[in-house]
N, CA and C atoms as an extended XYZ file, in Angstrom:
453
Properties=species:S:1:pos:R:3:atomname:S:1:resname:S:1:resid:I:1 pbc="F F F"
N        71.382       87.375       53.564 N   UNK     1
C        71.503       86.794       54.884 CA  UNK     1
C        71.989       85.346       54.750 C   UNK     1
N        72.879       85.067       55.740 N   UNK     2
C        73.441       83.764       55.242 CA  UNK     2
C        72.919       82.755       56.245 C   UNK     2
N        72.624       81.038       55.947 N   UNK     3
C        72.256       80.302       56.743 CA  UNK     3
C        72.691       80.091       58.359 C   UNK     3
N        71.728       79.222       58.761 N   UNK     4
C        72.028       79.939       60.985 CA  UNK     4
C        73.061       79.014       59.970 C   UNK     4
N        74.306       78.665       61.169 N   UNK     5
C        75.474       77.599       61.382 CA  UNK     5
C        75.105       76.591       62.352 C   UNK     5
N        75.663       75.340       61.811 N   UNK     6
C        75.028       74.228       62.687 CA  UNK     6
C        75.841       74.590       64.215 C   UNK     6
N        75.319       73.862       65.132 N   UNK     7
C        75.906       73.790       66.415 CA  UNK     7
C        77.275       73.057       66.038 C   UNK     7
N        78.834       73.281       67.304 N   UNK     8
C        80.039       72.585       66.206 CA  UNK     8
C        79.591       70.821       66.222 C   UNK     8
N        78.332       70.480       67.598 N   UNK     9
C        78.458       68.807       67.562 CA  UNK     9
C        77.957       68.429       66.763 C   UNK     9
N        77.222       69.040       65.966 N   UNK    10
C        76.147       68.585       64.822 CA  UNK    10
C        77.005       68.614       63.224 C   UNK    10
N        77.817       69.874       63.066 N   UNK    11
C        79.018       69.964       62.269 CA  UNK    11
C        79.615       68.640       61.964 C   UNK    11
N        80.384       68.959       63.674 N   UNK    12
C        81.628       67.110       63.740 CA  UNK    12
C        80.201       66.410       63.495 C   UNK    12
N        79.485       66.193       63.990 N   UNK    13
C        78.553       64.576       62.993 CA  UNK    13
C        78.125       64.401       61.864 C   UNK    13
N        78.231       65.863       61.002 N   UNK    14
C        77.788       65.535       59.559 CA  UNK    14
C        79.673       65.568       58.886 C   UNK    14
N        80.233       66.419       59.256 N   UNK    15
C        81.853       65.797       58.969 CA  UNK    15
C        82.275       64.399       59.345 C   UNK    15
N        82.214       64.142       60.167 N   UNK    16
C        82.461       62.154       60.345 CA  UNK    16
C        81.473       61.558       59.806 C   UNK    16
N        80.373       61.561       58.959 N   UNK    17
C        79.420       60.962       58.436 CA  UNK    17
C        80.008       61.184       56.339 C   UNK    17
N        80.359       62.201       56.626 N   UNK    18
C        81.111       62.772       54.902 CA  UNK    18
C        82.206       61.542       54.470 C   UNK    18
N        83.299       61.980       55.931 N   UNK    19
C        83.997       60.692       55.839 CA  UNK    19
C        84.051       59.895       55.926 C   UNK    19
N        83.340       59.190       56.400 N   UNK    20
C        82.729       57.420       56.707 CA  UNK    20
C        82.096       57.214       55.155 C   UNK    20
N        81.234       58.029       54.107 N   UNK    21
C        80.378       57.945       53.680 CA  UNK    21
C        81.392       57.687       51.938 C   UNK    21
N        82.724       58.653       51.944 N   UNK    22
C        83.587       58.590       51.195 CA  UNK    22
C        84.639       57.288       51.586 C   UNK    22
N        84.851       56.758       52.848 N   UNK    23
C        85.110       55.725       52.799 CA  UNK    23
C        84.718       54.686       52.538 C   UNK    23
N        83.313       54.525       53.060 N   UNK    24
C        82.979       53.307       51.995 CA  UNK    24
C        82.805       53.052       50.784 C   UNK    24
N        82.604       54.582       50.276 N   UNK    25
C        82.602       54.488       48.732 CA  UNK    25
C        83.690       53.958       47.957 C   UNK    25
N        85.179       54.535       48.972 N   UNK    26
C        86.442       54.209       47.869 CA  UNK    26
C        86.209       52.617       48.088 C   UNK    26
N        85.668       51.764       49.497 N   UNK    27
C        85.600       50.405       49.080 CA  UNK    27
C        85.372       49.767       48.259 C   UNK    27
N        83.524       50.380       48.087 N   UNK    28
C        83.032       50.100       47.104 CA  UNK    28
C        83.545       50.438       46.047 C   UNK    28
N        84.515       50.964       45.528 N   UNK    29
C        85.289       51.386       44.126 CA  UNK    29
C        86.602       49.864       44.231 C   UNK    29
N        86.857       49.921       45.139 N   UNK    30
C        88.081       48.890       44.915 CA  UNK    30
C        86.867       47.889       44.897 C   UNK    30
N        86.575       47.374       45.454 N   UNK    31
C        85.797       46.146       44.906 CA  UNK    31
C        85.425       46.012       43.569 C   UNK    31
N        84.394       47.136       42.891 N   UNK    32
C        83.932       47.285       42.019 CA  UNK    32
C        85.248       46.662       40.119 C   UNK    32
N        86.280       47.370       40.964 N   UNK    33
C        87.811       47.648       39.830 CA  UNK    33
C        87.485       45.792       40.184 C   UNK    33
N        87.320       45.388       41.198 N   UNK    34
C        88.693       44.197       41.039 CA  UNK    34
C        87.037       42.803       40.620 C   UNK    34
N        86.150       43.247       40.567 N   UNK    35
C        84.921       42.429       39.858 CA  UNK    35
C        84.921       42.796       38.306 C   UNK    35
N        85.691       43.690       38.102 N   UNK    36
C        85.317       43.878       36.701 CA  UNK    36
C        86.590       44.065       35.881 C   UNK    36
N        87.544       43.111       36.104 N   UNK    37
C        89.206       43.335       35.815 CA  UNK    37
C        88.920       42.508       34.327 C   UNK    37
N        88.215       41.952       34.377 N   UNK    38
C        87.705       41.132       32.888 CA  UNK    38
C        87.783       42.729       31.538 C   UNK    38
N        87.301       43.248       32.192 N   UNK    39
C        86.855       44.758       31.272 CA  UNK    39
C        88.331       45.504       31.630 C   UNK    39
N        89.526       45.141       31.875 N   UNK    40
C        90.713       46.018       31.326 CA  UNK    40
C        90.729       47.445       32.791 C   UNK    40
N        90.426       46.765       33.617 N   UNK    41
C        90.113       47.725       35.145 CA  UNK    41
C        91.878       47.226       35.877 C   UNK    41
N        92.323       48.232       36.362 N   UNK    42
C        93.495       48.297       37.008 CA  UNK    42
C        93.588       47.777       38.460 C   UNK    42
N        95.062       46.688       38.662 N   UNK    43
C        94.785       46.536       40.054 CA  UNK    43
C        95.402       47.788       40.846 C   UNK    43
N        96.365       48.365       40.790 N   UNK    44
C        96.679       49.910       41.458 CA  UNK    44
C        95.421       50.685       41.632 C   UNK    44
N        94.615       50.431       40.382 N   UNK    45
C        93.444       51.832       40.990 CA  UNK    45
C        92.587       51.239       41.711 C   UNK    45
N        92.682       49.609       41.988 N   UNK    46
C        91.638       49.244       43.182 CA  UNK    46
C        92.372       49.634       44.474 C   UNK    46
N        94.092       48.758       44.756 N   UNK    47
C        94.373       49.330       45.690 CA  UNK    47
C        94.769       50.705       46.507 C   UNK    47
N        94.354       51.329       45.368 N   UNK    48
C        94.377       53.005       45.594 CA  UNK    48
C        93.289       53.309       46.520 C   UNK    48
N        92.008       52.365       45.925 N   UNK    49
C        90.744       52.750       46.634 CA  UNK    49
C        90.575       52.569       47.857 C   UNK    49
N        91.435       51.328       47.917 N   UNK    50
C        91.525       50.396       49.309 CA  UNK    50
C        92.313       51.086       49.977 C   UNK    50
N        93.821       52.095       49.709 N   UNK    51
C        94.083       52.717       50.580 CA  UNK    51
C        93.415       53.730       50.788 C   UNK    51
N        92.480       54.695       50.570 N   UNK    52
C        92.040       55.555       50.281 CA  UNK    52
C        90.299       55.584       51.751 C   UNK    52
N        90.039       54.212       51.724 N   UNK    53
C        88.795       53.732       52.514 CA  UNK    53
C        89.137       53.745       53.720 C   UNK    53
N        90.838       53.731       53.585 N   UNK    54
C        91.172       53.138       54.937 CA  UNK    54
C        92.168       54.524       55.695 C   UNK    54
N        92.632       55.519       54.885 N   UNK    55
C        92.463       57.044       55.485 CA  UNK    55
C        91.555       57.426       55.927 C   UNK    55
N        90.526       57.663       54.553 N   UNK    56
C        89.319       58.166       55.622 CA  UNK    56
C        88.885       57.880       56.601 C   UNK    56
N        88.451       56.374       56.914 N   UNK    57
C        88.099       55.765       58.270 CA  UNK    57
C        88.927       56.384       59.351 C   UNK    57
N        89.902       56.734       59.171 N   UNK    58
C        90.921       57.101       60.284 CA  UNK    58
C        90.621       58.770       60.361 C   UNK    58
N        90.730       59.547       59.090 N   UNK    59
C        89.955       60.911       59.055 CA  UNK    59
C        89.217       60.829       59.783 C   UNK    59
N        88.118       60.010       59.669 N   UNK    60
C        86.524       60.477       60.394 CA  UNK    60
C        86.277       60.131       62.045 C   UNK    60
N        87.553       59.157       62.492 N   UNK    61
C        87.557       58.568       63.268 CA  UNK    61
C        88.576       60.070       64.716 C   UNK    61
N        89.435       60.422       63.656 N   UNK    62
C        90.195       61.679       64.279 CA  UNK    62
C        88.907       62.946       64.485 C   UNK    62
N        88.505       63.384       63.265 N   UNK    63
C        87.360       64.704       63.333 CA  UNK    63
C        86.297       64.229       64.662 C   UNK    63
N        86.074       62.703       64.884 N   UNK    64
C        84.824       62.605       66.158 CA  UNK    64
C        86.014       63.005       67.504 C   UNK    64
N        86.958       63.060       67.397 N   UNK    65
C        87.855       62.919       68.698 CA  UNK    65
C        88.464       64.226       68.562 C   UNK    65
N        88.201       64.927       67.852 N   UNK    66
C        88.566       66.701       67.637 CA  UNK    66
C        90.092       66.604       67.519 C   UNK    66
N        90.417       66.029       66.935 N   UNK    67
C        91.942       65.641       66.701 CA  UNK    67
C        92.560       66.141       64.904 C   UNK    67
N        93.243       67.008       65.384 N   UNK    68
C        93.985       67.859       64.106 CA  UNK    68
C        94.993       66.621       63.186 C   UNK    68
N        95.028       66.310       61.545 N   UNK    69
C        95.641       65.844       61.449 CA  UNK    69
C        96.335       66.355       60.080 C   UNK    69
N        97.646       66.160       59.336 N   UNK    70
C        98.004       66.666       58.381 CA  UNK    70
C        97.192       66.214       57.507 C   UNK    70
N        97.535       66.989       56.543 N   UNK    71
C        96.979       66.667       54.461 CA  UNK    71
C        98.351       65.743       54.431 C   UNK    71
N        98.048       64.442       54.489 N   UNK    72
C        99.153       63.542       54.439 CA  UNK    72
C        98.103       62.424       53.527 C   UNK    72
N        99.265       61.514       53.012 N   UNK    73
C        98.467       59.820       53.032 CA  UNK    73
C        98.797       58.769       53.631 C   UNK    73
N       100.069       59.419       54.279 N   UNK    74
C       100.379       58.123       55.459 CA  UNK    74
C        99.918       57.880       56.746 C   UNK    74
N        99.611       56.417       56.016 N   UNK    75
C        98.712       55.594       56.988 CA  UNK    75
C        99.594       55.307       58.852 C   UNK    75
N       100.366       55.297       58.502 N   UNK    76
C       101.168       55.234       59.883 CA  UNK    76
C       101.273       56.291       60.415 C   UNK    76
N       101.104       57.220       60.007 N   UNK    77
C       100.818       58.673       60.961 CA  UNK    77
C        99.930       58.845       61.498 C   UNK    77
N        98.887       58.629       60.773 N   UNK    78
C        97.691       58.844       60.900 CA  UNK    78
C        96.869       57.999       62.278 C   UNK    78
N        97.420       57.111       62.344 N   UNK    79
C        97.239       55.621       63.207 CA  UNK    79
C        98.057       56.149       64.295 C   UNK    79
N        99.035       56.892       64.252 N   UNK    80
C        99.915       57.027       65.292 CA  UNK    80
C        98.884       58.517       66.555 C   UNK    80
N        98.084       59.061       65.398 N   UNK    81
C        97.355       60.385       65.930 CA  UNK    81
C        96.407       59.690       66.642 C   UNK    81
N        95.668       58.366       66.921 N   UNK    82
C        94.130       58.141       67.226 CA  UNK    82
C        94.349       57.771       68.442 C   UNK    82
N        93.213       57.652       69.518 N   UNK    83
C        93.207       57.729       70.849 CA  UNK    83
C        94.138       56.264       71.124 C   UNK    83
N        94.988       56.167       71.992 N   UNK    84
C        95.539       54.845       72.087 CA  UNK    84
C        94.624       54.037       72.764 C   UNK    84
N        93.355       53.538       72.953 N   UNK    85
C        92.577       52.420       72.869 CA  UNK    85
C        92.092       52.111       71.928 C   UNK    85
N        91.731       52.908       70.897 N   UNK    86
C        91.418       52.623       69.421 CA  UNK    86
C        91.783       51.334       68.748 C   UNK    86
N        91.021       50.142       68.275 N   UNK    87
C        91.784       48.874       67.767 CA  UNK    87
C        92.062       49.047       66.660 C   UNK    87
N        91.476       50.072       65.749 N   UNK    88
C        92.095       50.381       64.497 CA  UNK    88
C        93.939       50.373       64.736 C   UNK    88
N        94.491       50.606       65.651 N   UNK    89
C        95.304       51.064       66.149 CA  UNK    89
C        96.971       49.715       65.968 C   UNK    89
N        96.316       48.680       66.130 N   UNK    90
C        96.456       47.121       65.888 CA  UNK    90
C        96.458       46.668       64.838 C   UNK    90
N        95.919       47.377       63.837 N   UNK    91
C        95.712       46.817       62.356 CA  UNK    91
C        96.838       46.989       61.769 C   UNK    91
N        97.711       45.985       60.738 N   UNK    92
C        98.450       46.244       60.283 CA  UNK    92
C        98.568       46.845       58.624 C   UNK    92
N        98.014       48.034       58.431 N   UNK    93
C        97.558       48.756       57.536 CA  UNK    93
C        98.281       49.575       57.256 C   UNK    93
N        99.477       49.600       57.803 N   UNK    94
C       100.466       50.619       57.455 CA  UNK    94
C       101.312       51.061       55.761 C   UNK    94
N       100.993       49.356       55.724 N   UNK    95
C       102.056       49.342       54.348 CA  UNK    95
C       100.929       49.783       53.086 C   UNK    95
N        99.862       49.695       53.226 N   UNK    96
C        98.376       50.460       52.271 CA  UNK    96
C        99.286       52.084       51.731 C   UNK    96
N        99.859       52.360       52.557 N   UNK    97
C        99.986       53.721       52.025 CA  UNK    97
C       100.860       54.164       50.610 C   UNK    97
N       101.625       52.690       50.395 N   UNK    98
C       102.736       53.131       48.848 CA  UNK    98
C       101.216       52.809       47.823 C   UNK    98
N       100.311       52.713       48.562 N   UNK    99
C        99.611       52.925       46.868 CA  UNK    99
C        98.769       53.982       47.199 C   UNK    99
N        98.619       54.980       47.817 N   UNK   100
C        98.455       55.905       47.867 CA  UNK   100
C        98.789       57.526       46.497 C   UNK   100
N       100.029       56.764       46.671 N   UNK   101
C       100.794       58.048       45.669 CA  UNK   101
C       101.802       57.063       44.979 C   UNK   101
N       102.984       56.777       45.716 N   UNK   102
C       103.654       55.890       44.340 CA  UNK   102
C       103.663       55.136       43.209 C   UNK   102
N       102.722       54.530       43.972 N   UNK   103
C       102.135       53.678       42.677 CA  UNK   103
C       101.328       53.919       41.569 C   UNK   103
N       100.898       55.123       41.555 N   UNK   104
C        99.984       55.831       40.739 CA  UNK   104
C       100.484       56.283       39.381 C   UNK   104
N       101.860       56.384       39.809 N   UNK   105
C       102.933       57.174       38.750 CA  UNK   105
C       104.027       56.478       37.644 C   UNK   105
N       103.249       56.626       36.409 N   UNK   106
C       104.644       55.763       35.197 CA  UNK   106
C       106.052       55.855       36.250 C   UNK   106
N       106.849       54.714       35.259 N   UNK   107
C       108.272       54.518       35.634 CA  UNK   107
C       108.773       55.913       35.361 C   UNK   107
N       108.207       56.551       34.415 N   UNK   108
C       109.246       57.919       33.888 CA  UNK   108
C       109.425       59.387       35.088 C   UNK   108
N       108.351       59.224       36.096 N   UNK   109
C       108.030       59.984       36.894 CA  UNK   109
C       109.267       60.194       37.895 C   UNK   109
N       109.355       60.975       39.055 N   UNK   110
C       110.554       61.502       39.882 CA  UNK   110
C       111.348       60.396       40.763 C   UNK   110
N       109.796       59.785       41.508 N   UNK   111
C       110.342       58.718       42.537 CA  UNK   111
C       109.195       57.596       42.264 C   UNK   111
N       108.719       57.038       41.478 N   UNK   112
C       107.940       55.892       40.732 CA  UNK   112
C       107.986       54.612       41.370 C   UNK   112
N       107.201       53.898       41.166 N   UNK   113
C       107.276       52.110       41.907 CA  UNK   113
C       107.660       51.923       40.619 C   UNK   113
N       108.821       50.886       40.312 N   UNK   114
C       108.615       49.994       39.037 CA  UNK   114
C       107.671       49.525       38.909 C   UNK   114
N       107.704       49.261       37.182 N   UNK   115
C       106.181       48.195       37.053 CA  UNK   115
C       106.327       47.075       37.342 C   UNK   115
N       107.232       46.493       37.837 N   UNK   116
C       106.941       45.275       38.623 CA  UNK   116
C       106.597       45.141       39.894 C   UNK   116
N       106.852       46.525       40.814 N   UNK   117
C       106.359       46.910       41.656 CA  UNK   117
C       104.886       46.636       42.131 C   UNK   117
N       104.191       47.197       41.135 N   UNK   118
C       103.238       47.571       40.797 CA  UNK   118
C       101.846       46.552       41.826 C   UNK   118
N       100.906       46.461       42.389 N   UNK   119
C        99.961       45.639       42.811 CA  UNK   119
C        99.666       44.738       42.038 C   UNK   119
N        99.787       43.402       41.771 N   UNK   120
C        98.797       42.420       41.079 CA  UNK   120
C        97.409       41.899       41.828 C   UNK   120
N        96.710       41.904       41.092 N   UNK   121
C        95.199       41.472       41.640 CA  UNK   121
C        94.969       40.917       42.701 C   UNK   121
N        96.055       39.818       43.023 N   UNK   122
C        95.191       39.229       44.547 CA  UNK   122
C        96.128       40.604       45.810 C   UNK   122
N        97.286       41.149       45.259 N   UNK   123
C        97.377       42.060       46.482 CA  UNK   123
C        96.434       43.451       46.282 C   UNK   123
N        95.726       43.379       45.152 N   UNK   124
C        94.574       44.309       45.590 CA  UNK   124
C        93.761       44.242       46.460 C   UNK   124
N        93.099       43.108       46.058 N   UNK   125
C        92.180       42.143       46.794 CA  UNK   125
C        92.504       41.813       48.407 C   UNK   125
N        93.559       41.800       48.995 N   UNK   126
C        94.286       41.923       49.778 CA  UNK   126
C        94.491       43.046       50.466 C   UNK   126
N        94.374       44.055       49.880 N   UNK   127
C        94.021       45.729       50.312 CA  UNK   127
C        92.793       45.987       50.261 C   UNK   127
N        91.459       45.857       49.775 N   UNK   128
C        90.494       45.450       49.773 CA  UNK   128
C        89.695       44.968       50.945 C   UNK   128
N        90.291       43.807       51.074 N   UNK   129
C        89.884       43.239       52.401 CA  UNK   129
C        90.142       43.697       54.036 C   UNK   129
N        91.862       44.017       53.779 N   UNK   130
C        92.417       45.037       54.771 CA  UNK   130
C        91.699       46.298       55.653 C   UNK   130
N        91.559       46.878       54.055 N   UNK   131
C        89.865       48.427       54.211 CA  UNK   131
C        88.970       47.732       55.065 C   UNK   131
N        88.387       46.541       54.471 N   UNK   132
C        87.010       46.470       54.846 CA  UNK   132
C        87.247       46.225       56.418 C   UNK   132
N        88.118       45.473       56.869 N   UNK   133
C        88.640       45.028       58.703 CA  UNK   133
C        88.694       46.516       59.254 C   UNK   133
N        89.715       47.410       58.702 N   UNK   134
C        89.881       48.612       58.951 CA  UNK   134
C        88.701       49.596       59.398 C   UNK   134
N        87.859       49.944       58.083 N   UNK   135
C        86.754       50.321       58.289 CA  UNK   135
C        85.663       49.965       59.658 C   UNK   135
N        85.624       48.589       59.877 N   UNK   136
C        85.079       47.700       60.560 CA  UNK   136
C        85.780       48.052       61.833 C   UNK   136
N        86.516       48.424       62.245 N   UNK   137
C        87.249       48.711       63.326 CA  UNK   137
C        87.025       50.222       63.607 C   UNK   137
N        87.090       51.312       62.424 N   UNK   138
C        86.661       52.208       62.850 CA  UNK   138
C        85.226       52.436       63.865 C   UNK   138
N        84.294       51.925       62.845 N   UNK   139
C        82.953       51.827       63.315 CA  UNK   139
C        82.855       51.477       64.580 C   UNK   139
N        83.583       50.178       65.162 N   UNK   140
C        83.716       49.905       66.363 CA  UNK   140
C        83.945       50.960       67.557 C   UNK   140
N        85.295       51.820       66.767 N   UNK   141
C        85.849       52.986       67.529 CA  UNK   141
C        85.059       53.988       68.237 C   UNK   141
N        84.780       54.382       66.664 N   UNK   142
C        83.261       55.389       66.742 CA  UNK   142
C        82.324       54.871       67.632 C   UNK   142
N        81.918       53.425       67.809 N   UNK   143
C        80.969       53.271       68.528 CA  UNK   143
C        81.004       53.536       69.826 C   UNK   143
N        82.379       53.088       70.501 N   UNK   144
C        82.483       53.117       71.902 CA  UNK   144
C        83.005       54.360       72.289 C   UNK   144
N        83.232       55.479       71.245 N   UNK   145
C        83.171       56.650       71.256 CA  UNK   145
C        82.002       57.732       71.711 C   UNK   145
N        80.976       56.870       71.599 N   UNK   146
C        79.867       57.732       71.631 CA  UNK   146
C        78.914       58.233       70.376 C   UNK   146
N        79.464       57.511       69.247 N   UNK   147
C        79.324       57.813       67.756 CA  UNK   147
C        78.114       57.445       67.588 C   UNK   147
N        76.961       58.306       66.706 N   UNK   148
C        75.826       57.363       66.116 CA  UNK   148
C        75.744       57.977       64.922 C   UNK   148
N        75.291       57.038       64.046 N   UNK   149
C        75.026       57.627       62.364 CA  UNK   149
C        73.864       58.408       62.992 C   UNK   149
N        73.131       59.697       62.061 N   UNK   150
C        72.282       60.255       62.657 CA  UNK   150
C        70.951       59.423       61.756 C   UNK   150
N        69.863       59.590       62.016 N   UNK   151
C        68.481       59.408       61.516 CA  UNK   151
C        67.985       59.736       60.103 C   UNK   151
């Protein structure tokens, strides 16, 4: 016999809680990379994290508004899907998305960032901070959405 199924509002609140919960984590990962760059830690894989905090926020922010969105990583799509009062909406977070995937990939790869391309530390840090406004804006969203973390 298989478990009852949650009701779908209880679902969407533990799904927007998954994603909120993985977004702050990738923060906390870009932060983490860019405190400990002393120890040979990458700035791409912080701003990976930082783009990464700042999808989800927008994921979790779409799943409370029952809003379908692609398996994408662009951030400008994604922003383009959310209710137009949303202030996430205002953020200029668009350009977060070449470290998503391009930047991830040696020069030898298909369509690659050069390594000069590449993020240096304060534009991690810079994506980093971006997330955290981002994030911070979601929450807002969510809030006047009707959103509550549950108990």
């Amino acid at each position: 016999m298989s478990p009852p199924k949650s009701p779908p509002d209880e679902a969407r609140r533990r799904s927007v809680e998954a994603w909120l919960r993985d977004a702050h984590g990738d923060l906390a990962s870009a932060r983490s990379l860019s405190a400990h760059r002393d120890e040979g830690t990458a700035p791409f894989a912080s701003a990976f994290h930082a783009q990464q905090a700042v999808e989800k926020g927008i994921k979790a922010l779409l799943v409370w508004h029952g809003i379908d969105f692609p398996h994408r990583h662009d951030l400008g799509l994604l922003l383009e899907l959310t209710p137009e009062r949303s202030s996430i909406r205002t953020l200029n977070v668009r350009g977060l998305t070449v470290y998503a995937v391009d930047q991830r990939y040696v020069v030898s790869s298909a369509d690659p960032m050069e390594a000069d391309e590449r993020p240096a530390w304060d534009e991690a840090d810079e994506a980093a901070d971006a997330a955290a406004v981002a994030l911070s804006r979601v929450s807002a969203d969510l809030a006047s959405a009707g959103w509550s973390a549950s108990a």
